[in-house]
Structures are given as structure tokens and as C-alpha cells.
C-alpha positions as CSV (number, residue, x, y, z in Angstrom):
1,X,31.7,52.8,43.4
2,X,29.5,53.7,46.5
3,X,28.3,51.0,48.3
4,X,24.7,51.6,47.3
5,X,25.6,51.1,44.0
6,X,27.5,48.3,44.2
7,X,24.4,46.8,46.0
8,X,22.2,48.3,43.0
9,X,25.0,46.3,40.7
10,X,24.0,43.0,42.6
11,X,20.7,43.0,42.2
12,X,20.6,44.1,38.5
13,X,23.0,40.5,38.2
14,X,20.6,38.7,40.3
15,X,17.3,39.8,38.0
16,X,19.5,39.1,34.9
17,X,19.8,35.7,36.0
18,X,16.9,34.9,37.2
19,X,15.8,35.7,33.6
20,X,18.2,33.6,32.1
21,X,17.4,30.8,34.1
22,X,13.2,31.4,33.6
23,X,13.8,31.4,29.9
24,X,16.3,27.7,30.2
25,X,13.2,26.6,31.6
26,X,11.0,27.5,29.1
27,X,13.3,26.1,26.7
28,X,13.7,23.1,28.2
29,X,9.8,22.4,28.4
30,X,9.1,23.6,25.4
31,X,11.8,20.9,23.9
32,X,10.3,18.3,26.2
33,X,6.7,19.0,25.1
34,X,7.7,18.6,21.3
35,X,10.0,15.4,22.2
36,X,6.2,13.9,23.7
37,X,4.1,15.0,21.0
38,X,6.8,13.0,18.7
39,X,6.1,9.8,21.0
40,X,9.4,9.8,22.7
41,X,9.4,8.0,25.9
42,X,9.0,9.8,29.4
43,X,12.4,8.6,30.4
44,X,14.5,9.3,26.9
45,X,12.5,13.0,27.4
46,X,13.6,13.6,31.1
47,X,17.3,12.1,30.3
48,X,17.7,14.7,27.3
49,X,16.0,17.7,28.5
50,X,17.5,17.1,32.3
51,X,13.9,17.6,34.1
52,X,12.6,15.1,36.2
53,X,10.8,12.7,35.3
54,X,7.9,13.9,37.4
55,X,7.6,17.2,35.5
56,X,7.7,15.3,32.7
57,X,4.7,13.2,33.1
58,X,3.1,16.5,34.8
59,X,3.9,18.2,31.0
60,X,2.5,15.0,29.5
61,X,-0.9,14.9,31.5
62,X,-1.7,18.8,30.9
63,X,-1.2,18.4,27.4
64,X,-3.1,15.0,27.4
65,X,-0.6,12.7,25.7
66,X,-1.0,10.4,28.6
């Protein structure tokens, strides 16, 4: 493999995981915002979905459960 396409091959993995981490995140706050709209605690919420607490009360406040 040329060099150019081995640094073509780098960036294709970087995009692909910067994808795969954009659409954990989504999950993850898309779980959280159900878990509040169910009346779960701030703290159970950011314990099981593993987001801080801050982005958690952020979620909360834009969706105006708190």
C-alpha cells in the first residue's frame, strides 16, 4: 500500500469512529431522556447511562422536567 493510501486508510477509520462514537452519544441521551421522563433520579440516570451529572440536569432543564 502507497503511503497516501495508507494515510487515506487512517482517516476513513478516524471518520468511522467518530460516527460510532456520535451515535453512543445519541444513544446514551436518548436513554437518559426516557429514564427522566419516567421520574428516575438525576443521579440513578447519570450512574446508568455514564454521563455526567451536569449533562444530565442540562438534558433535564431543556426538556423541562426540572
Amino acid at each position: 500500500m502507497t503511503q497516501e493510501g495508507e494515510g487515506d486508510l487512517k482517516l476513513m477509520c478516524n471518520l468511522g469512529e467518530g460516527l460510532y462514537e456520535d451515535g453512543l452519544m445519541k444513544g446514551k441521551l436518548e436513554s437518559a431522556l426516557e429514564m427522566l421522563k419516567d421520574g428516575v433520579d438525576l443521579d440513578k440516570v447519570a450512574k446508568y447511562t455514564k454521563l455526567s451529572l451536569s449533562i444530565i440536569k442540562e438534558l433535564a432543564k431543556q426538556n423541562k422536567l426540572i
